[in-house]
C-alpha positions in Angstrom: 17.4 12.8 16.7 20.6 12.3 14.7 20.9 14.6 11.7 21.4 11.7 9.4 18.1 10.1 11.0 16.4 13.7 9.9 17.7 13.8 6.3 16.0 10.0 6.4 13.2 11.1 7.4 12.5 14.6 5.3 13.4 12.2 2.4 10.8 9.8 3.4 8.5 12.6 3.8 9.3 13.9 0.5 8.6 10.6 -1.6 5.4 10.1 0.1 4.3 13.7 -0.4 5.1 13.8 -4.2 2.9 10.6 -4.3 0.3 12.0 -3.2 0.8 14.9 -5.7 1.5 12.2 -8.3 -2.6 10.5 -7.5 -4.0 14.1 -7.4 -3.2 14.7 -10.5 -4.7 11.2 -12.4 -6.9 11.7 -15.2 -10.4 10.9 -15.3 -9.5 7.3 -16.5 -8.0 6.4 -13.6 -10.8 8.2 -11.0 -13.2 5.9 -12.6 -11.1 2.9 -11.5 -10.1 1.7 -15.2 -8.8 -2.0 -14.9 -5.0 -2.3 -16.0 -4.2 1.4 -15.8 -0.5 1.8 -14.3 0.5 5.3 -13.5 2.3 5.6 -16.3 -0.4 5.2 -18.5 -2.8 7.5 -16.1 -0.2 10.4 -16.5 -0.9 11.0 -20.0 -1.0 8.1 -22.2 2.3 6.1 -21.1 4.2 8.6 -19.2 7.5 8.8 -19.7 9.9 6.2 -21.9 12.1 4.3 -19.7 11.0 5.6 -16.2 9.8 2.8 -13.9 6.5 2.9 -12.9 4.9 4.0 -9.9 4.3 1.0 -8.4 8.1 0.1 -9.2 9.4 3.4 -7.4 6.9 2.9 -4.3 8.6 -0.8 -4.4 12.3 0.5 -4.2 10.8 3.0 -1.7 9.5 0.6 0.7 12.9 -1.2 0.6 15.0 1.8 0.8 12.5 2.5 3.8 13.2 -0.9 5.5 9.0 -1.5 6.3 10.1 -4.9 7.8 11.1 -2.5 10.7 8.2 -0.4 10.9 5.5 -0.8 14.2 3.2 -3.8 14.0 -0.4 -3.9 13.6 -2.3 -3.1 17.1 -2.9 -6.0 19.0 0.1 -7.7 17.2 3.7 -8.5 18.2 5.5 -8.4 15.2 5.2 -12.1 14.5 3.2 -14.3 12.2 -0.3 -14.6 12.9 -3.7 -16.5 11.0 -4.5 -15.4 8.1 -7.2 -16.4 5.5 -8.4 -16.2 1.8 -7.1 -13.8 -0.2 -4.1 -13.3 2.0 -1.6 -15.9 3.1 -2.4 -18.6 5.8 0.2 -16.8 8.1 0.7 -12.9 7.6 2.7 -10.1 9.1 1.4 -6.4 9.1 3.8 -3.7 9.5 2.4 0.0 10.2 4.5 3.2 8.8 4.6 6.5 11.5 2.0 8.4 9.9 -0.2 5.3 9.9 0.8 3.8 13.3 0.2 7.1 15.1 -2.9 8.4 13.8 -4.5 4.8 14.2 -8.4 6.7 14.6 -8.0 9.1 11.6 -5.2 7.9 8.7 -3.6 10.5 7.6 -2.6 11.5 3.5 0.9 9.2 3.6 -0.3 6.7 5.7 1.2 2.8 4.9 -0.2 -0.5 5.2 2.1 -3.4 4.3 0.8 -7.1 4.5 3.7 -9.9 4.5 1.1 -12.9 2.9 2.7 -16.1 3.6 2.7 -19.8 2.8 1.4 -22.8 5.4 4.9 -23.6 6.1 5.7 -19.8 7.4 8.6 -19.8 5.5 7.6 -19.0 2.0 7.0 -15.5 1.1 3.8 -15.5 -1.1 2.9 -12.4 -1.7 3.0 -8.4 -0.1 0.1 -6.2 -0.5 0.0 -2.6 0.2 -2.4 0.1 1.3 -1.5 3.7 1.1 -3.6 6.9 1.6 -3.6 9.6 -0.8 -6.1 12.4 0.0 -8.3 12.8 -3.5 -7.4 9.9 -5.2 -10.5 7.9 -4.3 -12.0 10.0 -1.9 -15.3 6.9 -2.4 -13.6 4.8 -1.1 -11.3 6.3 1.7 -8.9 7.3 -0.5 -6.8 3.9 -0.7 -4.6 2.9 -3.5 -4.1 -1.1 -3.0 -1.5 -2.6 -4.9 -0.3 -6.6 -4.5 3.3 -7.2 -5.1 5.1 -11.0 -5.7 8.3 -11.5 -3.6 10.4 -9.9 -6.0 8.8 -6.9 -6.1 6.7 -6.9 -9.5 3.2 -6.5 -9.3 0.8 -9.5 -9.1 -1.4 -10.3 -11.8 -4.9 -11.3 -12.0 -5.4 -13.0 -15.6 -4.6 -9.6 -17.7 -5.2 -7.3 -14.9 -2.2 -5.6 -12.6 -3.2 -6.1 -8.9 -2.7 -2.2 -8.3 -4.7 1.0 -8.3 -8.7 0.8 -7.6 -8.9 -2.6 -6.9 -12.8 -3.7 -6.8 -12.2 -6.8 -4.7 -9.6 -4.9 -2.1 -12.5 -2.4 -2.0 -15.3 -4.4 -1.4 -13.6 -7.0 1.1 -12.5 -4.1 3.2 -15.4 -2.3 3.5 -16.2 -4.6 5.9 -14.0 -3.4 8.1 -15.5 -1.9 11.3 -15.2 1.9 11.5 -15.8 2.4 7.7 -12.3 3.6 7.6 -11.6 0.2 5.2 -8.9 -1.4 7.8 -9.1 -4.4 9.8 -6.1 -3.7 11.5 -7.9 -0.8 13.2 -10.6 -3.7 14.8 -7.9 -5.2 16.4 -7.1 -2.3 18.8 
């Protein structure tokens, strides 16, 4: 491996380890799933002026991280595929290494991104996210869920923002077989 590659990598690393620090240490509002709460507000009342939110630098990360070039879903070949209600009609899953090769047991870093597109293919609707962060919902498999629109802001519901401990995320994938809250594990 390249040593560039490697200083990619131990960044990579780093980001999704300090977000995992960043969940552990949520206050009690945000452990009891408090609709609207951004991480800025659950580090203290607002964090800190001026810095973008989590979900903002997780965003950038994911760009800087190029997910589009990340492993597909098992059982999928990188294409579009079916989709249904809430998601697009056609959708595209993308896997990050920690996710895609610990596919029985996801480990603390692992990444779920969901491309949700339009009828027509073409159209971008929306991209939802599932990463694992040991202790931040440990309920509910420790999932933070957060729904992005194309241009990277996050997705509202009404007054709600589409990010955190997301009821409807959580109660659609507990369906999931395994009780590990993924459907893209049933596909394997």
């Amino acid at each position: 491996m390249s040593h560039r590659r490697v200083s990619v990598v131990r960044m990579c690393l780093a980001f999704v380890a300090g977000c995992g620090v960043l969940f552990l240490s949520t206050s009690a509002q945000a452990q009891s799933g408090a609709r609207g709460s951004s991480v800025q507000q659950v580090q203290g009342g607002g964090g800190q002026q001026g810095r973008p939110s989590f979900e903002a630098r997780f965003w950038n990360y994911l760009q800087s991280a190029k997910y589009q070039n990340w492993a597909p879903a098992p059982g999928q070949d990188g294409n579009l595929y079916a989709g249904k209600s809430p998601h697009g009609a056609f959708l595209k899953v993308y896997l990050n290494r920690k996710a895609i090769t610990n596919m029985d047991g996801m480990p603390n870093g692992a990444i779920v991104v969901k491309e949700n597109y339009a009828p027509d293919k073409k159209m971008l609707g929306a991209v939802t996210v599932m990463y694992r962060s040991t202790g931040y919902d440990a309920e509910h498999g420790d999932w933070y869920w957060v729904k992005y629109n194309p241009d990277g802001t996050v997705a509202m519901k009404g007054d709600m923002r589409l990010a955190g401990k997301l009821n409807a995320c959580i109660n659609c994938h507990a369906g999931a077989d395994g009780d590990d809250y993924l459907f893209v594990n049933d596909a394997k």
